[in-house]
VOVO-201430 format. One record per atom (N, C-alpha, C): x, y, z; atom name; chain; residue in one letter. Coordinates in Angstrom, 3 decimals, padded with zeros to 6 digits. Layout:
% residues N
- X | Y | Z | CA | A | A
...
***
This chain:
% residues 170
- 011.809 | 009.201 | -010.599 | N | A | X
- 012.344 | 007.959 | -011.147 | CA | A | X
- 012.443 | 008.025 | -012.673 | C | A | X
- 012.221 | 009.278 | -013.095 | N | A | X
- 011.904 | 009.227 | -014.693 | CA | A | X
- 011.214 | 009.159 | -015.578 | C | A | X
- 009.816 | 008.716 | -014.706 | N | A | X
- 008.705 | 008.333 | -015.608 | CA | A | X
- 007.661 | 008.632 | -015.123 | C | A | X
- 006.884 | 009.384 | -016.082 | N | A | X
- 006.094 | 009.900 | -016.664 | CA | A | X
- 004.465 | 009.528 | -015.999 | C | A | X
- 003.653 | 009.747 | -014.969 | N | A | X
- 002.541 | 008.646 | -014.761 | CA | A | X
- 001.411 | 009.541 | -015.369 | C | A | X
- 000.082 | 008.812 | -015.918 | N | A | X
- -000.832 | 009.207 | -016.994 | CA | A | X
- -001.584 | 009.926 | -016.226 | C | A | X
- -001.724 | 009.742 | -015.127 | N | A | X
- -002.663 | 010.332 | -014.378 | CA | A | X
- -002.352 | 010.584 | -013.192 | C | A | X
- -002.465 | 011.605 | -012.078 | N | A | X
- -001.949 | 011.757 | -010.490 | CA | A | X
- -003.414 | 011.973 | -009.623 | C | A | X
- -003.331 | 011.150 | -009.030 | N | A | X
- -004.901 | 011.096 | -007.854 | CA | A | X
- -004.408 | 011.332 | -006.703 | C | A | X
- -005.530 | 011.985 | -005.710 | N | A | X
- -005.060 | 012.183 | -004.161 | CA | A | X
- -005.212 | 013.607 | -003.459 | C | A | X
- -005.153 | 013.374 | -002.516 | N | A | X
- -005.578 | 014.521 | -001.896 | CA | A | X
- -004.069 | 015.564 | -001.751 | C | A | X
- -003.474 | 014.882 | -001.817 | N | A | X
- -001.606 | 015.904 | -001.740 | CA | A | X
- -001.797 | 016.251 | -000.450 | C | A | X
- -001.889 | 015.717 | 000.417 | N | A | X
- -001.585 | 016.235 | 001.904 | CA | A | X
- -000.473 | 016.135 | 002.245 | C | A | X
- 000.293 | 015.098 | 001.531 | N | A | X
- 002.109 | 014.827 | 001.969 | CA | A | X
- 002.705 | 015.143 | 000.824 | C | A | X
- 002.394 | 016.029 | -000.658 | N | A | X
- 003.013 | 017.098 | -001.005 | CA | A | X
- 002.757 | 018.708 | -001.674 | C | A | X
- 003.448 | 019.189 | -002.741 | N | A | X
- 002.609 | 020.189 | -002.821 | CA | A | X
- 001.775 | 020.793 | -004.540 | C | A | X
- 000.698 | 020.723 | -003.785 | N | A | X
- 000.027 | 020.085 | -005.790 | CA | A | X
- 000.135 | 020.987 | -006.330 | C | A | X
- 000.608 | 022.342 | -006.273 | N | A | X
- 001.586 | 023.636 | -007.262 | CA | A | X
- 002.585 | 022.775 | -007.441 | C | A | X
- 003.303 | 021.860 | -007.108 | N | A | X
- 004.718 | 021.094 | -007.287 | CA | A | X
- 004.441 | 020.252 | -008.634 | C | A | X
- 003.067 | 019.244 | -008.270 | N | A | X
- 002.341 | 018.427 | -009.004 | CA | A | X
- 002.657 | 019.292 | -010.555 | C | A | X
- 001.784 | 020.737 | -010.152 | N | A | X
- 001.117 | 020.931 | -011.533 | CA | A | X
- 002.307 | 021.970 | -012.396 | C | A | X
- 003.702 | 022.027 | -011.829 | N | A | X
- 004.636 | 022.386 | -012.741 | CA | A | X
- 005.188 | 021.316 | -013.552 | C | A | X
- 004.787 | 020.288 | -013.596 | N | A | X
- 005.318 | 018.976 | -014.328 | CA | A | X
- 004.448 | 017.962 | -015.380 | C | A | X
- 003.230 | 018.257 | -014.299 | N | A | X
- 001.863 | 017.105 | -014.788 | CA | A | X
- 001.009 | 018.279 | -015.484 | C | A | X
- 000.649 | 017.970 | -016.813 | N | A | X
- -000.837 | 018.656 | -017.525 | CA | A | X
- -001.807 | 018.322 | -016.083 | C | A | X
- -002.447 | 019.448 | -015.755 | N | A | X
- -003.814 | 019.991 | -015.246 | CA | A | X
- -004.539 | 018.837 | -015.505 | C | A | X
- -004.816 | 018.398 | -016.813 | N | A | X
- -005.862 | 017.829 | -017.307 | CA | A | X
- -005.718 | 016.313 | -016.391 | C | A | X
- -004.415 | 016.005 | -016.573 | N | A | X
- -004.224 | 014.398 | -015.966 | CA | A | X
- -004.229 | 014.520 | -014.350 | C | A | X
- -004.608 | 015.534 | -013.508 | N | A | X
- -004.078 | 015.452 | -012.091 | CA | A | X
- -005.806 | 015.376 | -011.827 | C | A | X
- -006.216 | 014.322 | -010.719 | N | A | X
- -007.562 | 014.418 | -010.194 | CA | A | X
- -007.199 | 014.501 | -008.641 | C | A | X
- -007.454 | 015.882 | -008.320 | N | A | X
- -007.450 | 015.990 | -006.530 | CA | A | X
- -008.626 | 015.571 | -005.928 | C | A | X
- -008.293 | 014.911 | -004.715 | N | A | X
- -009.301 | 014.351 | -004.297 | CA | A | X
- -009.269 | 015.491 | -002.966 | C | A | X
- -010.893 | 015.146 | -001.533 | N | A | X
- -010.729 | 015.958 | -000.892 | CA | A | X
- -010.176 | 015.175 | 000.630 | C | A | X
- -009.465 | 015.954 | 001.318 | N | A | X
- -008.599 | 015.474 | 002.277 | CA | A | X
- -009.311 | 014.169 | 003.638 | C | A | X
- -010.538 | 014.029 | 003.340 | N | A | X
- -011.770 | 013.315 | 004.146 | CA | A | X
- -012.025 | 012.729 | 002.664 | C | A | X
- -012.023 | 011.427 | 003.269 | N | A | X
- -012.823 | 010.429 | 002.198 | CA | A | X
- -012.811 | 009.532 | 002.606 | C | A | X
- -013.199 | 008.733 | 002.256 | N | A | X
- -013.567 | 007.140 | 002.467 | CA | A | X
- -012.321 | 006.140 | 001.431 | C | A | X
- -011.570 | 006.209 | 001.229 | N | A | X
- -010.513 | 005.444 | 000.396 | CA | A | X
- -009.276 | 006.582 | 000.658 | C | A | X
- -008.616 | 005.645 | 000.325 | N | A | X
- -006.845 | 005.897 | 000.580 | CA | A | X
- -006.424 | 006.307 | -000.757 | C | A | X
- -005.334 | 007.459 | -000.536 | N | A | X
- -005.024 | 007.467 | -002.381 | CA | A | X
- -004.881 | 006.412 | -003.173 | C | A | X
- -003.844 | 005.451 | -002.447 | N | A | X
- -003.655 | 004.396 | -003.310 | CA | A | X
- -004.770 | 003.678 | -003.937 | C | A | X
- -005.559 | 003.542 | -003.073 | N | A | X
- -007.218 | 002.574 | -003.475 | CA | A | X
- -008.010 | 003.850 | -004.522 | C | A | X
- -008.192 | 004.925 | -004.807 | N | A | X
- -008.416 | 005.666 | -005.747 | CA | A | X
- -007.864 | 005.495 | -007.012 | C | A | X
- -006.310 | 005.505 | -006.677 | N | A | X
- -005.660 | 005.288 | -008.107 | CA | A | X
- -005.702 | 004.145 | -008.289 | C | A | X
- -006.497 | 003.099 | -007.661 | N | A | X
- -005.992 | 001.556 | -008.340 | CA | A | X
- -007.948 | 001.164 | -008.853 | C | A | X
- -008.838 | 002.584 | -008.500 | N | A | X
- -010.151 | 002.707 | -009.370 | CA | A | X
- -009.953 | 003.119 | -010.224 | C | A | X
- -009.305 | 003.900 | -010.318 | N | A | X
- -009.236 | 004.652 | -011.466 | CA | A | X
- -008.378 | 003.773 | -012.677 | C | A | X
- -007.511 | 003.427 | -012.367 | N | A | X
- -006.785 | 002.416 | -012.886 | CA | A | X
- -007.947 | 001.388 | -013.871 | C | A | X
- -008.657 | 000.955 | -012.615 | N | A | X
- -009.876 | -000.440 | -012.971 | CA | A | X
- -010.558 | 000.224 | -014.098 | C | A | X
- -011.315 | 001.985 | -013.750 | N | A | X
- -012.228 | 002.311 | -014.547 | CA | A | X
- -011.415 | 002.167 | -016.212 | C | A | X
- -010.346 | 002.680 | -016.385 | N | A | X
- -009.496 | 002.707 | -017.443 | CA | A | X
- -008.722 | 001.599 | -018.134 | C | A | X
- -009.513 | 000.113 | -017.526 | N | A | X
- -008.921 | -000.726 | -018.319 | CA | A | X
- -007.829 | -001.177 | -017.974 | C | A | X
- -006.666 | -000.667 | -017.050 | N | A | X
- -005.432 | -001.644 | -016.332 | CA | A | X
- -005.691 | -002.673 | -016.126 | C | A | X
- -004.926 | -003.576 | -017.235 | N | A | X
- -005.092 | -005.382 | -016.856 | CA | A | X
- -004.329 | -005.542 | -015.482 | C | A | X
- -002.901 | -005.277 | -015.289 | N | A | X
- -001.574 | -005.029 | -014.379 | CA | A | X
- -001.287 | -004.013 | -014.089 | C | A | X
- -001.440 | -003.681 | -012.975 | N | A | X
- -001.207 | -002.241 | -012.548 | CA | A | X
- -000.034 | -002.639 | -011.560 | C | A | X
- 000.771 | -001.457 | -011.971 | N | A | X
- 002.237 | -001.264 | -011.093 | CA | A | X
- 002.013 | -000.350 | -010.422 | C | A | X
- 002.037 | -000.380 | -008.776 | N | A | X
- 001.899 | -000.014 | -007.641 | CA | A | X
- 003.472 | 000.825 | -007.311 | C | A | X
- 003.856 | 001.841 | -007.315 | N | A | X
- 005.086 | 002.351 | -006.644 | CA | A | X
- 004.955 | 003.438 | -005.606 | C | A | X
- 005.249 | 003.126 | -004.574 | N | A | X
- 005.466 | 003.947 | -003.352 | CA | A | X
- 004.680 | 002.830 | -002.444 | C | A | X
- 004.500 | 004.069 | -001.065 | N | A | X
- 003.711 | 003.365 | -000.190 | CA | A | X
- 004.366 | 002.444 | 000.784 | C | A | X
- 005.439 | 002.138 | 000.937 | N | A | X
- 005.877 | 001.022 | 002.314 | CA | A | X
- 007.121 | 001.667 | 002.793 | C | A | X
- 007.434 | 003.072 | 002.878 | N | A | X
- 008.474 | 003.556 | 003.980 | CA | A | X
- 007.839 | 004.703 | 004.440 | C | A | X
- 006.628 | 004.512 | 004.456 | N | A | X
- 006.164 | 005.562 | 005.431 | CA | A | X
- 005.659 | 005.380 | 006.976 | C | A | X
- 003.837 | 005.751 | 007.000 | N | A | X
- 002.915 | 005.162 | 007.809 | CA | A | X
- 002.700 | 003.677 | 008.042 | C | A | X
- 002.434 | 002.990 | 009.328 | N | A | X
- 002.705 | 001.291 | 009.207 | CA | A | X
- 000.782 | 001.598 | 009.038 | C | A | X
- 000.257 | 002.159 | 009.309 | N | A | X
- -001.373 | 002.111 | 008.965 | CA | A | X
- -001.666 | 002.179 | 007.277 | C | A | X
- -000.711 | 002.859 | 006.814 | N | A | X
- -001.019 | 003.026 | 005.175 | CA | A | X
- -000.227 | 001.589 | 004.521 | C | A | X
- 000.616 | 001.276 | 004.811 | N | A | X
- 001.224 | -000.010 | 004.662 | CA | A | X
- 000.103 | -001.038 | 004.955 | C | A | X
- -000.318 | -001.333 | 005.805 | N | A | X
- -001.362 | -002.496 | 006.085 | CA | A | X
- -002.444 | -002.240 | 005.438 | C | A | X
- -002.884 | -000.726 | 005.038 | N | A | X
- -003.857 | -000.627 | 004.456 | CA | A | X
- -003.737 | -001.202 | 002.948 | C | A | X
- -002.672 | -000.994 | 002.302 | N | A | X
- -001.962 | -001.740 | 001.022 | CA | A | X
- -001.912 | -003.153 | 001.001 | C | A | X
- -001.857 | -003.570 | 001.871 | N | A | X
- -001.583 | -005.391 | 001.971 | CA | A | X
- -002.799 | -005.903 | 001.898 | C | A | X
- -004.131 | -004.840 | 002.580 | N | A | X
- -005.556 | -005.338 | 002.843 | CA | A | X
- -005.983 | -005.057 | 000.969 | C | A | X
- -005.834 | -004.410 | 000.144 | N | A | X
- -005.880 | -004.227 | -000.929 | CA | A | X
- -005.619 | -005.797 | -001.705 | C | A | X
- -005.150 | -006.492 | -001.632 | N | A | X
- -004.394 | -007.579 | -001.923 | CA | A | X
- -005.436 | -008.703 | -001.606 | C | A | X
- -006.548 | -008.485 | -001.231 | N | A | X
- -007.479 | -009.132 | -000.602 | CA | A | X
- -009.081 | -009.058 | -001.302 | C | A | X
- -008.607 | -008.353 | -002.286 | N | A | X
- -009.985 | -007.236 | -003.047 | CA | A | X
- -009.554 | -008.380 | -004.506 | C | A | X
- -010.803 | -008.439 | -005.480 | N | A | X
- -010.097 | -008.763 | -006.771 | CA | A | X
- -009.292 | -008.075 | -007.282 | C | A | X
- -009.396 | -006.752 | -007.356 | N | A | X
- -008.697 | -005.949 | -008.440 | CA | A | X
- -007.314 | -005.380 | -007.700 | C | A | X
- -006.586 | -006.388 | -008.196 | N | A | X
- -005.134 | -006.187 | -007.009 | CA | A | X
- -004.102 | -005.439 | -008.281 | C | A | X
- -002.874 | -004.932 | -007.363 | N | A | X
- -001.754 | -004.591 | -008.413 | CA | A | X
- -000.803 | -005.755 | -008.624 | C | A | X
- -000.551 | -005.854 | -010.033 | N | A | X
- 000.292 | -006.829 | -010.513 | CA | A | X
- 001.652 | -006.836 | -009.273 | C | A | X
- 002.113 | -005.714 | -009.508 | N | A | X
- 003.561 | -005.294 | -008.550 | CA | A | X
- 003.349 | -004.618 | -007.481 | C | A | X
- 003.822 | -004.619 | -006.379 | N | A | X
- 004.078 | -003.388 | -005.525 | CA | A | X
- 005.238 | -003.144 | -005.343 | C | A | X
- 006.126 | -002.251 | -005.759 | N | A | X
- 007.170 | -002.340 | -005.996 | CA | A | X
- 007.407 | -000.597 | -004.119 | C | A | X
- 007.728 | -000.816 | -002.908 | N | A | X
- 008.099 | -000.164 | -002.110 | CA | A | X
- 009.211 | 000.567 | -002.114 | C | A | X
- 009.466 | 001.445 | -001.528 | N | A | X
- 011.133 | 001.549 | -000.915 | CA | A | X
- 012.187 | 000.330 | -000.890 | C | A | X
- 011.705 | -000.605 | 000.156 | N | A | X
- 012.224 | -001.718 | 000.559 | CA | A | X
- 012.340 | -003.094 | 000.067 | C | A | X
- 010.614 | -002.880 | -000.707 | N | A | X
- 010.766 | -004.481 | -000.929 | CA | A | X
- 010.427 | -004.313 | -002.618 | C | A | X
- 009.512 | -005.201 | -003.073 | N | A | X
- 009.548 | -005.824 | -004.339 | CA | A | X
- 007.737 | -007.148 | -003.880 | C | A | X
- 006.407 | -006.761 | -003.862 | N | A | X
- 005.792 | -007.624 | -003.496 | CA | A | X
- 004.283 | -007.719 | -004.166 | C | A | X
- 004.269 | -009.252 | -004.389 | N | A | X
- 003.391 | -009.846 | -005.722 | CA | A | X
- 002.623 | -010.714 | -004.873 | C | A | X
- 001.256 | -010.811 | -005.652 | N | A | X
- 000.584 | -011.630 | -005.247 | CA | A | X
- 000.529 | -013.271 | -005.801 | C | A | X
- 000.236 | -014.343 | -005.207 | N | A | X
- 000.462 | -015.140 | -006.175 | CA | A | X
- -000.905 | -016.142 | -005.591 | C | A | X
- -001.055 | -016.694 | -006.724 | N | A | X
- -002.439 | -016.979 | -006.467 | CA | A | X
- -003.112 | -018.102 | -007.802 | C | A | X
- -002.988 | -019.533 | -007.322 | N | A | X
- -002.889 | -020.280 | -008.530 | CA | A | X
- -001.323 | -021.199 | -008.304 | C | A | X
- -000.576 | -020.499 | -009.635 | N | A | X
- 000.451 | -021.363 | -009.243 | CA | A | X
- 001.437 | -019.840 | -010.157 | C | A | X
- 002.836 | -020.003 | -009.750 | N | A | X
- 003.911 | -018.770 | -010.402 | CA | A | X
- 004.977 | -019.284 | -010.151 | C | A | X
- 006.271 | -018.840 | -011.543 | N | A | X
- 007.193 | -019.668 | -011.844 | CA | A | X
- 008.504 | -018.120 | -011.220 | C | A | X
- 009.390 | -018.125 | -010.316 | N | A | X
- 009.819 | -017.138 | -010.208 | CA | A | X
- 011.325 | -017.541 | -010.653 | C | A | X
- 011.666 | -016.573 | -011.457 | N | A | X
- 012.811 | -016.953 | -012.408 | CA | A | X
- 014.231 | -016.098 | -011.388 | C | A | X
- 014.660 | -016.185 | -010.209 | N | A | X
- 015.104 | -015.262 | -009.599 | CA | A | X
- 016.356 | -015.546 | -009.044 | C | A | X
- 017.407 | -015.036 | -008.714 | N | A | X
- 018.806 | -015.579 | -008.449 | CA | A | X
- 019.095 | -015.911 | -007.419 | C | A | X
- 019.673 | -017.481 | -007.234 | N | A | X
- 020.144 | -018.023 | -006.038 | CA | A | X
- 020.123 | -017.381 | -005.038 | C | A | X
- 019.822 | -017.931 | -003.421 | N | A | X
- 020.841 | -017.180 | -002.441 | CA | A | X
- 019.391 | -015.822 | -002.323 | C | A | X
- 018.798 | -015.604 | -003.187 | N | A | X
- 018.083 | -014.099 | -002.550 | CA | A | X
- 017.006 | -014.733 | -001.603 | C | A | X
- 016.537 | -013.800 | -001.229 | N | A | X
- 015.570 | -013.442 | 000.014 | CA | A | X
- 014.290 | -013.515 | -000.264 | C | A | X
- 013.516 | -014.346 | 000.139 | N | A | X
- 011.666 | -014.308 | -000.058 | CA | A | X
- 011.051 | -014.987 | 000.917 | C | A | X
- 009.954 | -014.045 | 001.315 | N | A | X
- 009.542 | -014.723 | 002.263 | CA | A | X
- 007.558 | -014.477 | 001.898 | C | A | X
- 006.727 | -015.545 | 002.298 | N | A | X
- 005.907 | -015.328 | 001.490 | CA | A | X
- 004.736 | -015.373 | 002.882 | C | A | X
- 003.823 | -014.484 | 002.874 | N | A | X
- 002.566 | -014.246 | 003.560 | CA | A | X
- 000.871 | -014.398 | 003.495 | C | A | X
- 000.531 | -015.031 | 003.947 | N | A | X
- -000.960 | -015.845 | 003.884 | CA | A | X
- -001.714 | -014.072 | 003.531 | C | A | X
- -002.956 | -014.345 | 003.442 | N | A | X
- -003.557 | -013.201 | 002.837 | CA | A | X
- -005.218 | -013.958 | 003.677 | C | A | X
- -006.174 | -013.422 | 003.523 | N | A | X
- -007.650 | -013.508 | 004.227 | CA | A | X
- -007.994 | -014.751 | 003.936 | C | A | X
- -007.731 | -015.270 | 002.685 | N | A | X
- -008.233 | -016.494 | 001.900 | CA | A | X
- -006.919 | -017.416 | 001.982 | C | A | X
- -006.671 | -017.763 | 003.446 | N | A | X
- -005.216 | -018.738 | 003.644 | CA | A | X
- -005.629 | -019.405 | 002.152 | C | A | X
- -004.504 | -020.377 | 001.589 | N | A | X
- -004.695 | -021.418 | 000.177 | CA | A | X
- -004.318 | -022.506 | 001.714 | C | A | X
- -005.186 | -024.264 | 001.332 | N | A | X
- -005.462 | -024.889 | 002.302 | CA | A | X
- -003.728 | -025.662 | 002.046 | C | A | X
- -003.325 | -025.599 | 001.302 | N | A | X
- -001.613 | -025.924 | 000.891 | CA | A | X
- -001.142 | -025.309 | -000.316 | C | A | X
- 000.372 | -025.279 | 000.112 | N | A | X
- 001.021 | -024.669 | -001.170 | CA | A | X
- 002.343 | -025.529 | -001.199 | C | A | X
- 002.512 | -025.814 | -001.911 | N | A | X
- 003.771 | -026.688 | -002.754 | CA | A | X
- 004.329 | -026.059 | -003.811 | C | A | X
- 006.192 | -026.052 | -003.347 | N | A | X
- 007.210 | -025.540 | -003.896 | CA | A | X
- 008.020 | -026.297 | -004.491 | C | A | X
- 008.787 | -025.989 | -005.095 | N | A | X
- 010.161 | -026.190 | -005.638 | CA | A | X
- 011.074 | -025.172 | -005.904 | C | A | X
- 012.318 | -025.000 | -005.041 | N | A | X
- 013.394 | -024.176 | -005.680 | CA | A | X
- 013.737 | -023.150 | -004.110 | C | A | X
- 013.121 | -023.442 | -003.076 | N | A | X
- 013.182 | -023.117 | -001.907 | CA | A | X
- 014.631 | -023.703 | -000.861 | C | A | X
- 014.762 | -022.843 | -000.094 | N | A | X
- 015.135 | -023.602 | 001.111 | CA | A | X
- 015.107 | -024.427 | 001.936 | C | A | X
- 013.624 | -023.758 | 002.441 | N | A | X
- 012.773 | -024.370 | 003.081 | CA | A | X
- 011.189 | -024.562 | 002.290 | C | A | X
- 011.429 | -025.546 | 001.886 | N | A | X
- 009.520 | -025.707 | 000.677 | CA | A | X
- 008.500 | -025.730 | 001.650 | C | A | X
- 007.651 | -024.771 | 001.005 | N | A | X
- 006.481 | -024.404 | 001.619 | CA | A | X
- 005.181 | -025.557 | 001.797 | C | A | X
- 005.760 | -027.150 | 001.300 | N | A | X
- 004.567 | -028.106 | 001.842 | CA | A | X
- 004.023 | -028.146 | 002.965 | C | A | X
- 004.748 | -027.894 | 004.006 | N | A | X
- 004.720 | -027.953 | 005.388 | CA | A | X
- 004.150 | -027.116 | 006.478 | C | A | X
- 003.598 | -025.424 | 005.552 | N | A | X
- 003.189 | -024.431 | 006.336 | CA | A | X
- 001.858 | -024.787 | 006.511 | C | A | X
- 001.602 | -024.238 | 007.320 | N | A | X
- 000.214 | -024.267 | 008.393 | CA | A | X
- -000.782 | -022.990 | 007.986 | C | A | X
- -000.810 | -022.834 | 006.788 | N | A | X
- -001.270 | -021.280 | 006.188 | CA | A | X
- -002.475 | -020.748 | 007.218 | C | A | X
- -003.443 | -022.003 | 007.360 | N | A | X
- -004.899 | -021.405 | 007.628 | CA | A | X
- -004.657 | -021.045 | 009.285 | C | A | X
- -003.242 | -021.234 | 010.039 | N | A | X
- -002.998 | -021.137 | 011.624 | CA | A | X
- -002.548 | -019.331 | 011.371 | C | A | X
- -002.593 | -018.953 | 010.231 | N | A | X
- -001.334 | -017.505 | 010.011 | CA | A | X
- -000.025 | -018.244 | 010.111 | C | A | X
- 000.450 | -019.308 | 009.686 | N | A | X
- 002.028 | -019.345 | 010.205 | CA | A | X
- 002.520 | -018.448 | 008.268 | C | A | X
- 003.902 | -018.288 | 008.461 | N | A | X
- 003.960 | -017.531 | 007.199 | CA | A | X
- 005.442 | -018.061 | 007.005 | C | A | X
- 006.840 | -018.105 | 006.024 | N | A | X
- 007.826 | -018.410 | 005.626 | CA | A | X
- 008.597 | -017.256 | 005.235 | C | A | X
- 009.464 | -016.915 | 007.007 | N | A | X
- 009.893 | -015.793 | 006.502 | CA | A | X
- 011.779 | -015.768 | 006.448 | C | A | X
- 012.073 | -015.176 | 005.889 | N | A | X
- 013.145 | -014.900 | 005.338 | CA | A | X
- 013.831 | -016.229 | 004.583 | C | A | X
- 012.600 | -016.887 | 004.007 | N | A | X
- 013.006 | -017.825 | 003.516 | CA | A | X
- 014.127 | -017.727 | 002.228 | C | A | X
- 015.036 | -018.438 | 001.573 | N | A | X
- 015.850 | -018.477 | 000.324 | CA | A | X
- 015.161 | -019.261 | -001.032 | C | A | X
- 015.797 | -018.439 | -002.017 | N | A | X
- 016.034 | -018.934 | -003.642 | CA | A | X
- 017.543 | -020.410 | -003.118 | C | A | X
- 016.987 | -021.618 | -003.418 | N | A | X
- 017.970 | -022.360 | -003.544 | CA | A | X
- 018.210 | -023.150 | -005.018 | C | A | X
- 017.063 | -023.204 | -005.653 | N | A | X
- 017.470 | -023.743 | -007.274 | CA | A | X
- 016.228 | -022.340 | -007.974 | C | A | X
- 017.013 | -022.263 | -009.004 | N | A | X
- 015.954 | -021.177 | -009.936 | CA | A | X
- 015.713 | -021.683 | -011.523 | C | A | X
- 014.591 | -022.119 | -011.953 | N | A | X
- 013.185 | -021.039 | -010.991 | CA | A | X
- 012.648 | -021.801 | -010.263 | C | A | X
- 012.189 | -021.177 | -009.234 | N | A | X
- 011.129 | -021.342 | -008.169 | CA | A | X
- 009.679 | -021.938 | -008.905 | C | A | X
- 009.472 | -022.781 | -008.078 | N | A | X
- 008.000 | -023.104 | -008.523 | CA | A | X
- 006.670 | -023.642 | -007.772 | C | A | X
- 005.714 | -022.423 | -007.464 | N | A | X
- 004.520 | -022.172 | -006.697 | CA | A | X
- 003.430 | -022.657 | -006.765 | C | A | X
- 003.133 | -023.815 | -006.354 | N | A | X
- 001.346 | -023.967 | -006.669 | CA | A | X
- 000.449 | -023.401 | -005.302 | C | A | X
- -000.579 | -022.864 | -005.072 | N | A | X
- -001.053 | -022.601 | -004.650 | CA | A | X
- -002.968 | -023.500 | -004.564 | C | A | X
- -003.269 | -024.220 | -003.680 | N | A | X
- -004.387 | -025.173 | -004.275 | CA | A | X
- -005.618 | -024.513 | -004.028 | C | A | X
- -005.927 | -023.165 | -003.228 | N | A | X
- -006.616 | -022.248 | -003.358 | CA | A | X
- -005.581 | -020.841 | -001.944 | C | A | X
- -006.824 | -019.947 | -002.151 | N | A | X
- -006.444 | -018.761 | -001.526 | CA | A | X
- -005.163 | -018.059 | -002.185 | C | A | X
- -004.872 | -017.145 | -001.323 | N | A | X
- -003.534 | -016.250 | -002.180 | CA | A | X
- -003.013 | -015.895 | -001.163 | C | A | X
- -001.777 | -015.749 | -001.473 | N | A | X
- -000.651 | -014.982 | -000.404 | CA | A | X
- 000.598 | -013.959 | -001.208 | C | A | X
- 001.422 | -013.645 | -000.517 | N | A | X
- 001.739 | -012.838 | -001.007 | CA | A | X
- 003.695 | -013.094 | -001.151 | C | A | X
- 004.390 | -012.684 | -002.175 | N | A | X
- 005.388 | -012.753 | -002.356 | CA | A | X
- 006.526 | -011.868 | -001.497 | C | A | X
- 007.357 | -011.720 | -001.150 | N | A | X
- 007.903 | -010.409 | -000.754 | CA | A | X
- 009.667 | -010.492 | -000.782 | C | A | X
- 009.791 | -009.598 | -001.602 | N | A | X
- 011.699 | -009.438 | -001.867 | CA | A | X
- 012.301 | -008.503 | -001.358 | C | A | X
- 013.285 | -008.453 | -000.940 | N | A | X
- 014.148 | -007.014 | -000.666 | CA | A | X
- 014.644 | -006.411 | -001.782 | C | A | X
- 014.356 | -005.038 | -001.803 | N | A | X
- 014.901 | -004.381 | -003.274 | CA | A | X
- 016.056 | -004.586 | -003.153 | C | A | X
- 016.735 | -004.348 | -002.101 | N | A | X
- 018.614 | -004.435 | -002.476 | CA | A | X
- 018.807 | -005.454 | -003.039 | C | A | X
- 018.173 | -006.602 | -003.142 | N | A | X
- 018.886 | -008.103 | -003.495 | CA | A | X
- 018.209 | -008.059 | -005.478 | C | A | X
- 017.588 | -007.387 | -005.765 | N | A | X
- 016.998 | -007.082 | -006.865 | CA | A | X
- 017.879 | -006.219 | -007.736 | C | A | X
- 018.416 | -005.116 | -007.120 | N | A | X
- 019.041 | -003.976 | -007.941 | CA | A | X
- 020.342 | -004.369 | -008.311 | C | A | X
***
C-alpha cells in the first residue's frame, strides 16, 4: 500500500519472513513463535500499547479466516482497542460515548452491539435511528443508511461497533 510500518510482529506462517526482511530493517521485525497464546494482531496492538500508540490503525485481517475475524471483533471488547480497522471489505470503528460521522449521503452503515450492549443509543442522520434497538437482546442495525450528514451518535453506556463498506469510501 506504500507505507512504511515501524515495526512487523508475528509468527509469518501466511508469509515469507526472507520476503519480510528484503524490505524491513532486521532491527524493526519481532518474530514471534508459531504456538502462542495471542494472535498476531493482539501482539502488534501490545506492542503498539507498550510504545505509546494513542490510535492505532489496524490494516488487514477481515478477508481471510472467519475465526481470525471474530477473533478481531473480540479485541474491541478489551480497553486498548484500534482507533480504525480498516479490512479488505469494510472500514470499522468503535464508538463508544457519543461520535459525529461526517460521511456521504446514501452510504452504507450498519452498527453492532459489542459485550457491554450501551442500555440505548440515539441518532441523528440515519435511516432508520437507532432509538429503537433492543441492544442488550443482540438485535443490531444492519445495512442501515447515511440519510442527513453528519451523523450523530450518543451512546448512554457500552460500545458497539461502526461498520462501512470500503467500496462506498474509495
Amino acid at each position: 500500500m506504500g507505507y512504511m510500518p515501524d515495526y512487523v510482529v508475528g509468527d509469518f506462517d501466511s508469509m515469507d519472513l526472507s520476503l519480510v526482511k528484503e524490505k524491513i530493517p532486521e532491527h524493526r521485525i519481532y518474530p514471534s513463535p508459531r504456538d502462542k497464546d495471542f494472535s498476531d494482531t493482539e501482539l502488534a496492538l501490545q506492542m503498539a500499547e507498550k510504545l505509546g500508540a494513542r490510535a492505532p490503525l489496524l490494516i488487514g485481517g477481515g478477508g481471510g479466516r472467519m475465526d481470525h475475524m471474530l477473533a478481531i471483533v473480540q479485541i474491541f471488547n478489551r480497553l486498548y482497542v484500534p482507533a480504525y480497522w480498516i479490512s479488505a471489505y469494510e472500514r470499522i470503528f468503535l464508538i463508544e460515548g457519543s461520535a459525529i460521522l461526517d460521511e456521504k449521503e446514501g452510504r452504507t452503515i450498519s452498527f453492532y452491539p459489542l459485550e457491554h450492549a450501551p442500555e440505548q443509543v440515539l441518532s441523528k442522520g440515519l435511516v432508520w435511528e437507532l432509538d429503537k434497538v433492543a441492544w442488550k437482546n443482540g438485535e443490531l442495525s444492519l445495512s442501515n443508511r447515511i440519510k442527513n450528514s453528519p451523523v450523530k451518535i450518543s451512546c448512554s453506556s457500552g460500545r458497539i461497533l461502526a461498520i462501512m463498506p470500503n467500496e462506498e469510501i474509495l
